[in-house]
C-alpha positions in Angstrom: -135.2 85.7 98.6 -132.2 84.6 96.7 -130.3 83.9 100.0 -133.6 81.9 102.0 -133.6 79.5 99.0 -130.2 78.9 98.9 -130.7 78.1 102.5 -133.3 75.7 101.6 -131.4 73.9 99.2 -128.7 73.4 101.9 -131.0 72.0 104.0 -132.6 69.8 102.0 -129.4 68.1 101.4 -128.0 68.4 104.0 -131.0 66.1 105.4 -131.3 64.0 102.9 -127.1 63.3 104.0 -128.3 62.3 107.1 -130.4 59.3 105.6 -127.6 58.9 103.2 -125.3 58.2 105.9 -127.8 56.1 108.2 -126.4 52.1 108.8 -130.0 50.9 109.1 -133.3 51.9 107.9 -135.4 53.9 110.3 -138.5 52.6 111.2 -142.0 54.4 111.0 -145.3 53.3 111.6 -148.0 53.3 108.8 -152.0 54.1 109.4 -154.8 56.3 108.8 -155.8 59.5 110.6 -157.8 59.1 113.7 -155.7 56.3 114.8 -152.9 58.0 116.6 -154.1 57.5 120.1 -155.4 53.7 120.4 -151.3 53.2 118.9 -149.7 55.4 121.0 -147.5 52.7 123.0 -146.4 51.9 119.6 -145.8 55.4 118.2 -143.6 56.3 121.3 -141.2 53.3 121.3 -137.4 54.2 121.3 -137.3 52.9 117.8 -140.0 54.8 116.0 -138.9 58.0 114.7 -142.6 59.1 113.0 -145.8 58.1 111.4 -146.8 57.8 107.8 -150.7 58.8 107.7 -153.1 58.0 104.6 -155.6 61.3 103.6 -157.8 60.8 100.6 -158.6 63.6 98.6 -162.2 63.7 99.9 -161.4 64.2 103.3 -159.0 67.5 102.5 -161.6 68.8 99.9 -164.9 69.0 101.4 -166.5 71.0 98.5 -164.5 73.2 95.1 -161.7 75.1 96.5 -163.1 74.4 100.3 -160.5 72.9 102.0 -160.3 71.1 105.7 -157.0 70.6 107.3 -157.6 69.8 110.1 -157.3 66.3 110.5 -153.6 66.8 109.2 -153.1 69.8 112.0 -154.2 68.0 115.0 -152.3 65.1 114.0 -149.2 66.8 113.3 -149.9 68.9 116.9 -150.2 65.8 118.5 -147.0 63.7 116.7 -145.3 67.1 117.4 -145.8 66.6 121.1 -144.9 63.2 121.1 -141.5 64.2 119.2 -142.3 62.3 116.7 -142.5 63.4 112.7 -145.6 63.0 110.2 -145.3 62.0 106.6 -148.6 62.5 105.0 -149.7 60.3 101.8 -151.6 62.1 99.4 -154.6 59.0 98.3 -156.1 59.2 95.1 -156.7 55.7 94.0 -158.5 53.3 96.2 -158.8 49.4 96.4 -162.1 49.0 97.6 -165.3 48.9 95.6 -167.1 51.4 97.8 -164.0 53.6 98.2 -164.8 56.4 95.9 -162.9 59.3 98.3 -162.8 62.1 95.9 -165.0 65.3 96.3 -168.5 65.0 94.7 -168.1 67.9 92.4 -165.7 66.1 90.5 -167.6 62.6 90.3 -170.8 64.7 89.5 -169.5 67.7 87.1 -169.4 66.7 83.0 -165.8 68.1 82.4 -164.5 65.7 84.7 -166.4 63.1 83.3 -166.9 60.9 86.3 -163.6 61.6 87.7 -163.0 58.3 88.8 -162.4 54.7 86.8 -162.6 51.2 87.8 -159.3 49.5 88.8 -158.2 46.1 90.1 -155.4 44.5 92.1 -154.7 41.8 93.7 -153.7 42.6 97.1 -151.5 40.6 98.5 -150.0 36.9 98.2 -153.0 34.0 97.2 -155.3 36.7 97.8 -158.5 36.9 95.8 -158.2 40.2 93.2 -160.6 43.0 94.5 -161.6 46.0 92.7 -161.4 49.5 92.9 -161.1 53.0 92.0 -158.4 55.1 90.5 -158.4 58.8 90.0 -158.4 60.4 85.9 -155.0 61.9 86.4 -154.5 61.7 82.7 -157.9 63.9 82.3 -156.8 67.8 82.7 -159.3 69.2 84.1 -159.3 66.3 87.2 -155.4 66.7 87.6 -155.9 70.5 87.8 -157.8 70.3 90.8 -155.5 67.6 92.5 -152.3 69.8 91.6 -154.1 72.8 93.2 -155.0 70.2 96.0 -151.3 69.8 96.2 -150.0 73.3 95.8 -152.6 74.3 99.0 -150.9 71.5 101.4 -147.6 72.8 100.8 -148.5 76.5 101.8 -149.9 75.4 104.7 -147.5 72.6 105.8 -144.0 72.7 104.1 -141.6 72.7 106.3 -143.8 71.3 109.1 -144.3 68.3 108.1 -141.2 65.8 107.3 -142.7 64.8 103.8 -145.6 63.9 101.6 -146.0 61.0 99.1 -147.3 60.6 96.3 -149.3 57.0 95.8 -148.0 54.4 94.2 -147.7 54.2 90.3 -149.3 50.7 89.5 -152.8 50.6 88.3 -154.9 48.3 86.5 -158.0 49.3 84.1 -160.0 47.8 81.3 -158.3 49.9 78.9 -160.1 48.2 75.8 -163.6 49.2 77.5 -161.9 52.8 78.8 -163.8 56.4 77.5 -161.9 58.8 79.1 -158.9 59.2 77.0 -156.7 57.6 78.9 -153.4 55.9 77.6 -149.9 54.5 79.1 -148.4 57.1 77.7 -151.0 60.0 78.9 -151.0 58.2 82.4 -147.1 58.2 82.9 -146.6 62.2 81.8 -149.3 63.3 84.2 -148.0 61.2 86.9 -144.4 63.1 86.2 -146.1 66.2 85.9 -147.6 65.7 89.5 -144.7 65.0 91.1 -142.4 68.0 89.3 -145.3 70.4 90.8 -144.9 68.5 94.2 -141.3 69.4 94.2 -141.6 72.9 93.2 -144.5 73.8 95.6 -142.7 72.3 98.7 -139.7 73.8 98.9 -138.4 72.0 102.3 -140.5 68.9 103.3 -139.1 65.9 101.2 -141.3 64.8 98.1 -141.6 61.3 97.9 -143.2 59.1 94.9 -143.9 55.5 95.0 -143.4 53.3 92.7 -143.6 49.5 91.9 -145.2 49.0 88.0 -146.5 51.4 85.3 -149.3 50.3 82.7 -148.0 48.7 79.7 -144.8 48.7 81.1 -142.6 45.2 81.8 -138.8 45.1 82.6 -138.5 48.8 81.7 -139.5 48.2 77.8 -141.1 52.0 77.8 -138.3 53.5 79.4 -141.0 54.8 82.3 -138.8 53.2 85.0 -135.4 54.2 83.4 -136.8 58.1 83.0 -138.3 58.4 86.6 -136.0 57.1 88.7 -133.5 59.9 86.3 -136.0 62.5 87.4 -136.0 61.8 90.2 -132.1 61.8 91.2 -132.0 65.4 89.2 -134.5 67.0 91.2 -134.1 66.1 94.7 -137.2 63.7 94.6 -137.4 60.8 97.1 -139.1 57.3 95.7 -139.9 54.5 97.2 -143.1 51.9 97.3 -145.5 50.1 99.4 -144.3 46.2 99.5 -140.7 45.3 100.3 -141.5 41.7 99.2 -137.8 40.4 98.7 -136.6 39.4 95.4 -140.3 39.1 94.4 -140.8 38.5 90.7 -142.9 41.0 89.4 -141.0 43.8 91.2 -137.6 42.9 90.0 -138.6 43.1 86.6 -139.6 46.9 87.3 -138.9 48.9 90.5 -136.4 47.4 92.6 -133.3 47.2 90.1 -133.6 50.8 90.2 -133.7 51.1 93.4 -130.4 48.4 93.4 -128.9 51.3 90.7 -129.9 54.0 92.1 -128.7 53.9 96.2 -127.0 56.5 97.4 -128.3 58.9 94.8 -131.6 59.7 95.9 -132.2 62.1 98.9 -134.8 59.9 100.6 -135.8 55.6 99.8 -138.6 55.2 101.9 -140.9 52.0 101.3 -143.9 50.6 103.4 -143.9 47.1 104.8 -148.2 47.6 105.0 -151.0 44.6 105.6 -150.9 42.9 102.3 -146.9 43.2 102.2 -147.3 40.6 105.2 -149.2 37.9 103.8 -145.7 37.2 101.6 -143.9 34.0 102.5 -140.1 33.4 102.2 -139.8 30.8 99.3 -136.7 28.9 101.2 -138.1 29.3 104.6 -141.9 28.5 103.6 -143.1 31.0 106.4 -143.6 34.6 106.5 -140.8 36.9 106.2 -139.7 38.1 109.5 -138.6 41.8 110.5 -134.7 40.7 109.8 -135.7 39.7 106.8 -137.4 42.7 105.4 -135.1 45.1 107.2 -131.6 43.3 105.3 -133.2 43.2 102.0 -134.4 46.9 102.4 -131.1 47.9 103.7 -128.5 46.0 101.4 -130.5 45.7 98.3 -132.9 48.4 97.6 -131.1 51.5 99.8 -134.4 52.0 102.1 -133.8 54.7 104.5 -137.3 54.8 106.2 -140.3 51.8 106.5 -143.2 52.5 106.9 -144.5 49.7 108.9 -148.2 48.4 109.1 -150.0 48.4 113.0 -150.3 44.8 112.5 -146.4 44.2 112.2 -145.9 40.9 114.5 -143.1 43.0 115.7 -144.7 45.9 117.0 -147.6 43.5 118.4 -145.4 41.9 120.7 -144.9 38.1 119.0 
C-alpha cells in the first residue's frame, strides 16, 4: 500500500511537471453533458487536448444515496475514444432562477432546511444582474451529503478522469434577510473543508478549485485569498476560475495577484474563457478581446496551463 501511494505521489507530480513546463496554455473546450456529438469537429481539432463538462448535483443524485453515473461514463467512453481527456465540474450553485439542480430530498427534508438560497450575479459585462441559487455548504447536514457526493465520484472515476473542479467561490446573498446560519466566515471554512476531502478522496485525478471573490472579502482584507491559494500550493491542489477578463478590476483586487504570486507553484492553473467571459471588451482596443489576447494574459500573467473554452469561442466557430 505504502509503495502504490508513493507511486501516486510520483505521478501526480510528475504530471503536474508536465503543465509546469508547457510554453502555452492548452486549450479545452467547455460545455454540458449531452453535447459531445453536435461539437465533435470541434472536440477533435489538433489543438484540443479535452473537454471540461458541467454535472449538477441533481443529475448524479437521483434520490438519498441513489446515484447515476452514467452520463459521466458514456461521456468519458466516448472522449476516451476520441483520445481526448474529461474534466468533470462538480455544479452546486446555479444562476438561473428556475435552476434549482439539487436532489429533492434535500430541498424538501427539515434538517436541510431548504437546502438551497437565493443568490445573484451579474453575468457578464453591461449585462442585466440575474438571480439564482446557491447551495447551504455552510449548513452540515447539506455539505455532508455533497462530500459523500464527492467521495462516491472518486471511487468510481479517480484516475480515469483527468480532474474534477470544484465551482467557483464568489456568491452573492441577502445576508441581512439570510436564516440559515450562514456567515463569511462559516461559508469560507466549508468551502476549504470541501476541497481538502476532494484531495484526499482522489488520490490521482487533479483537484481543481475555482476561485475569483469570497463574501465579505475585498483585496484580501480576510486573509481568505492569502490562506487558499497557501492551501492549495501545500497540498497538491490546482485553482483556477471561470473569466480570464485581463486586468479586470474586480479580479485584480482578489484572485489574479495570486495567481501572478503564485505561478509555478501550483500543480495545475486552469481557468475558463466561458459565454459571459466573452461579452468583455478590451478598454484600449474598444472591441472584444481576441483569442491572442486572452491566451498572453493567461500565459504571462496568471500561469494558466489549461482554458477551458466556451462552444461559442469566435475561434472555434470559424470567424
Amino acid at each position: 500500500m505504502k509503495r502504490r501511494l508513493t507511486m501516486t505521489v510520483l505521478g501526480l507530480m510528475f504530471s503536474g511537471l508536465q503543465f509546469l513546463m508547457a510554453q502555452t496554455p492548452q486549450n479545452y473546450i467547455y460545455t454540458s453533458s449531452g453535447d459531445l456529438k453536435s461539437i465533435e469537429k470541434m472536440i477533435t481539432r489538433k489543438d484540443i487536448g479535452g473537454v471540461q463538462i458541467v454535472y449538477n448535483w441533481r443529475a448524479l443524485e437521483t434520490s438519498k444515496d441513489v446515484y447515476d453515473f452514467s452520463r459521466i461514463e458514456s461521456d468519458l467512453k466516448y472522449l476516451t475514444s476520441l483520445d481526448r481527456k474529461l474534466f468533470i465540474q462538480l455544479q452546486d450553485r446555479f444562476f438561473e432562477p428556475e435552476a434549482r439542480y439539487i436532489p429533492d430530498y434535500i430541498l424538501n427534508e427539515k434538517e436541510y432546511t431548504g437546502g438551497l438560497v437565493p443568490q445573484y450575479d451579474n453575468p457578464g459585462e453591461n449585462k442585466p444582474i440575474g438571480n439564482g441559487w446557491v447551495t447551504q455548504q455552510w449548513n452540515p447536514a447539506v455539505q455532508k451529503r455533497y462530500q459523500k457526493l464527492i467521495e462516491a465520484l472518486a471511487e468510481k472515476f479517480d484516475g480515469k478522469i483527468q480532474g474534477i473542479n470544484l465551482p467557483e467561490t464568489s456568491i452573492d446573498i441577502d445576508m441581512k434577510r439570510d436564516k440559515t446560519g450562514f456567515s463569511c466566515d462559516r461559508y469560507f471554512q466549508a468551502e476549504l473543508d470541501n476541497l481538502k476531502l476532494a484531495r484526499n478522496a482522489f488520490k490521482t485525478s487533479y483537484v481543481l478549485q475555482y476561485v475569483n471573490f469570497f463574501p465579505c472579502e475585498w483585496d484580501n482584507d480576510h486573509h481568505y485569498m492569502s490562506r487558499l491559494f497557501e492551501l492549495a500550493a501545500k497540498n497538491n491542489i490546482g485553482l483556477g476560475g471561470p473569466d480570464i477578463v485581463p486586468n479586470k478590476n474586480g479580479q485584480m483586487k482578489n484572485s489574479y495577484p495570486f495567481f501572478n504570486q503564485y505561478k509555478g507553484k501550483l500543480p495545475l492553473v486552469a481557468m475558463a474563457v466561458q459565454e459571459p467571459t466573452l461579452t468583455y471588451t478590451n478598454p484600449k482596443t474598444k472591441k472584444p478581446f481576441t483569442k491572442e489576447e486572452f491566451v498572453e494574459y493567461a500565459e504571462h500573467y496568471l500561469g494558466v496551463n489549461i482554458i477551458f473554452w466556451s462552444v461559442e469561442s469566435p475561434w472555434l466557430r470559424g470567424s
